[in-house]
C-alpha positions, 0 to 999 in steps of 0.5 A, a space after each residue: 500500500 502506500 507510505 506516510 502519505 494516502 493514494 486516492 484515485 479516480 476512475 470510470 469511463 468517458 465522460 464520468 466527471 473524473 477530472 472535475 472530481 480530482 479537482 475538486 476533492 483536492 481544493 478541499 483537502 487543501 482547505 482542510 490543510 492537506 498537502 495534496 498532489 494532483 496528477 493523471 495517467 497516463 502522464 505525470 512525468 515527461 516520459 508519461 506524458 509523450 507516451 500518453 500523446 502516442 497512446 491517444 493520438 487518432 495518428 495510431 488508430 493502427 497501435 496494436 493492443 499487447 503494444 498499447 498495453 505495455 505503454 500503459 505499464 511503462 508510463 504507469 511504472 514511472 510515475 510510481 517510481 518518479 512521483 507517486 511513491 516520492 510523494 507519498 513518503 513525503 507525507 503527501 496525498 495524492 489524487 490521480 486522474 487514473 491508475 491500474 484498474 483503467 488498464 484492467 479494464 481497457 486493455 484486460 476486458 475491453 480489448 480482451 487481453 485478460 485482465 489478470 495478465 494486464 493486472 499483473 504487468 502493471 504490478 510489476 511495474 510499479 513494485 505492487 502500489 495500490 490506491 488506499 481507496 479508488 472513487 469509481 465514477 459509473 455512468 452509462 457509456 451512452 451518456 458520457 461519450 454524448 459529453 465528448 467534443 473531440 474524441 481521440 484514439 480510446 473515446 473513438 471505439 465503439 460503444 461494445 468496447 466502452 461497454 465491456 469497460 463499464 462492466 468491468 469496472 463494476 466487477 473489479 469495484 464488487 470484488 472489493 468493496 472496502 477499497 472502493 467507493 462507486 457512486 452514479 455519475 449521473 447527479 449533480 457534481 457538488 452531490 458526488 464531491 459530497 459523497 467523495 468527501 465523507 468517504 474520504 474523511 473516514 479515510 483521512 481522518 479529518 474533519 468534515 
């Protein structure tokens, strides 16, 4: 698990609202005087975020899915190593926009690698580092590809695909409950970010 500091990812699929949650439950645990770290994936690095314009250019619509894979993993290994793991040593929480479980589910399930062999390259990569709680964003893939404006590479499979990776979210989150916390992204943000914030006030510690 992690060091000093506490690991909070957000996943989903298109469309979910993550990157709106991320910010906001950072802002308040900011205002709760926390030391926070934003980041995504994949990204957070140098290397990360070349490979992340690789992995969702339409220019490699042609990328094959064991070499989409492994870039995942790549990416993901440096920034555990690079950020996540210096972060949470230093006593900080990081909130990241994506991690393992989006691998697990786009490459295990929706191009059906299997999730187990997905599962354990990105395990490897990062020296076996989980989120002490992982918020998952479910919306009905309809819906949150109808909020894209301009699709890349991943948002431009077909709804089957996006199906199988909604599907595979919830399983993964069903088979531990006590990690995750699921919530409809079909409400109100500030209704979500309230339920983000109670759950992560029982995780932290801290004041409502």
């Amino acid at each position: 698990m992690s060091e000093s500091g506490s690991f909070i990812v957000f996943e989903g699929g298109e469309g979910a609202g993550k990157s709106t949650q991320e910010a906001l439950l950072a802002q308040w645990l900011e205002s709760q005087g926390m030391t926070v770290l934003r980041t995504r994936e994949p990204g957070g690095t140098p290397a990360g975020e070349a490979i992340r314009t690789i992995l969702l250019s339409n220019e490699n619509a042609g990328l094959t899915d064991r070499a989409e894979a492994l870039l995942f993993a790549a990416a993901r290994g440096e920034h555990a190593a690079q950020v996540i793991r210096p972060a949470l040593a230093a006593g900080t929480v990081v909130v990241c926009d994506r991690y393992l479980d989006s691998s697990v589910a786009y490459q295990g399930y929706g191009r059906e690698l299997g999730a187990e062999y997905v599962r354990g390259l990105s395990m490897w990569a990062t020296r076996d580092l989980v989120p002490d709680l992982t918020v998952l964003l479910d919306v009905d893939p309809a819906i949150g590809l109808s909020r894209v404006t301009s699709p890349d590479r991943l948002e431009s499979e077909p709804i089957d695909y996006h199906q199988r990776v909604r599907r595979a979210f919830v399983d993964i989150a069903a088979a531990d409950p006590t990690r995750y916390l699921v919530i409809d992204a079909d409400q109100d943000k500030d209704a979500i970010a309230e339920q983000i914030r109670h759950r992560v006030t029982e995780l932290l510690g801290i004041g409502p």
